[in-house]
N, C-alpha and C positions, 0 to 999 in steps of 0.2 A: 504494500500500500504506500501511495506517497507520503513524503515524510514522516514513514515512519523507520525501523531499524533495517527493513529489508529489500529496502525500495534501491535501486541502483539507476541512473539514466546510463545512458547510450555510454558517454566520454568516462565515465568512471569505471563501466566494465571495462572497457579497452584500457585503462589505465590499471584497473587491476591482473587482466590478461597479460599484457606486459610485462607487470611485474612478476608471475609469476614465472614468465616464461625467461626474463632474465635470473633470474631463482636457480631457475633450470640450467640454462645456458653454465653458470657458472659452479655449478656440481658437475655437472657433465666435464668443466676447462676441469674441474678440481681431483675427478677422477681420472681425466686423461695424463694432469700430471703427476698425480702419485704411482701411475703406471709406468710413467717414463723416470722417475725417481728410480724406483725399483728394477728398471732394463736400460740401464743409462746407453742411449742411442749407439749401438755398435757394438753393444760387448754381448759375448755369450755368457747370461745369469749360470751360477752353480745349479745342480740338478737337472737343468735341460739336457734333453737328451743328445744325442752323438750329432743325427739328422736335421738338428738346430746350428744350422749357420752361421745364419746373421739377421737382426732384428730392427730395424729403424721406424722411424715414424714419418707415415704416410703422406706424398706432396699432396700439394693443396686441390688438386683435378681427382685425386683418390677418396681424399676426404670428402668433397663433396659428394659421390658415390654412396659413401656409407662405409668408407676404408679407415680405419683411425692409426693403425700400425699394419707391416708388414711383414712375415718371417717367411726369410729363406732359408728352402730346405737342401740336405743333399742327393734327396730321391723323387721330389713330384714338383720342384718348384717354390712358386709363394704360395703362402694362406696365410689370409688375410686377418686383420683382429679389428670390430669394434669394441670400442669401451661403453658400458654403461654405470650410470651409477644408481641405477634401479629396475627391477625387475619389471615396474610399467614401463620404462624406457626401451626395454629390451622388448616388451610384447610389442610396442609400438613400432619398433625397428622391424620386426616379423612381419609387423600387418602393413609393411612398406610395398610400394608398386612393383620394385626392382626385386623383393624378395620373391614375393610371391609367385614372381614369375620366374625363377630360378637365377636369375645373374648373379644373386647375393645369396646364393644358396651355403656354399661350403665357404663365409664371414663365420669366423668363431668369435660367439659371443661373449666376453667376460664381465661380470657386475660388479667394479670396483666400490665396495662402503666405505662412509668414512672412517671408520672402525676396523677397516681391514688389514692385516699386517705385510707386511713384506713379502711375509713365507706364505700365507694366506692368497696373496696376488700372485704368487709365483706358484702355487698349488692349484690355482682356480684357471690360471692360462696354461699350463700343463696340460689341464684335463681337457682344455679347451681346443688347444690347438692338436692333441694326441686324436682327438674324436674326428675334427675335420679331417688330419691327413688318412685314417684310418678309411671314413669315408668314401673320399677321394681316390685312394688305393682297390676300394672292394667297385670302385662303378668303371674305374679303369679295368679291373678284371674282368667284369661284365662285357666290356666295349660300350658302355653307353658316353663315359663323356672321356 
């Protein structure tokens, strides 16, 4: 009702929209940089496996894509890493145009928390990046991609 606690006009949504969505924006920069704290650009982290190369963060034509990091492998290539730092971010990445349709199919997703540790980030792109190549390996035996 107007004037009263739940009334919003038009410029105050979009002002609160905004805000939230810079909210967003900046967990989203805050979990991309605690991921690249923790894989300081070029180096191979301890625990990664043999077939873990090399690991950089994704040029600006990637990123817009939906590419946040990149690792190369020594047997299939890249796979690709977005960062989330929430599990609605990550449904939303899913329910994307380009996933859906397979182009961002084998992006391994990881949910960086704030609360997450080092070994925690490095246990959660392990699994992440292990499943993709894994993946990727069983549709290549196939012959489909």
């Amino acid at each position: 009702f107007r004037g009263g606690l739940f009334f919003f006009g038009r410029s105050a949504m979009t002002r609160l929209e905004k805000l939230f969505y810079k909210i967003g924006c900046n967990r989203g920069d805050g979990a991309e940089g605690k991921f690249l704290r923790v894989f300081r650009q070029g180096s191979i982290s301890s625990g990664m496996p043999r077939w873990v190369v090399y690991m950089y963060k994704a040029p600006d034509f990637e990123d817009r894509q939906g590419i946040d990091f990149v690792v190369t492998t020594s047997d299939i290539g890249k796979i690709f890493i977005q960062i989330k730092s929430s599990w609605g971010g990550a449904q939303k990445f899913k329910e994307h145009r380009l996933y859906r349709r397979g182009k961002l199919k084998f992006v391994a997703l990881v949910i960086v928390r704030e609360a997450d540790t080092p070994e925690i980030i490095r246990s959660k792109t392990l699994q992440a990046i292990s499943g993709a190549r894994r993946d990727i390996l069983e549709w290549r035996a196939r012959g489909v991609w």
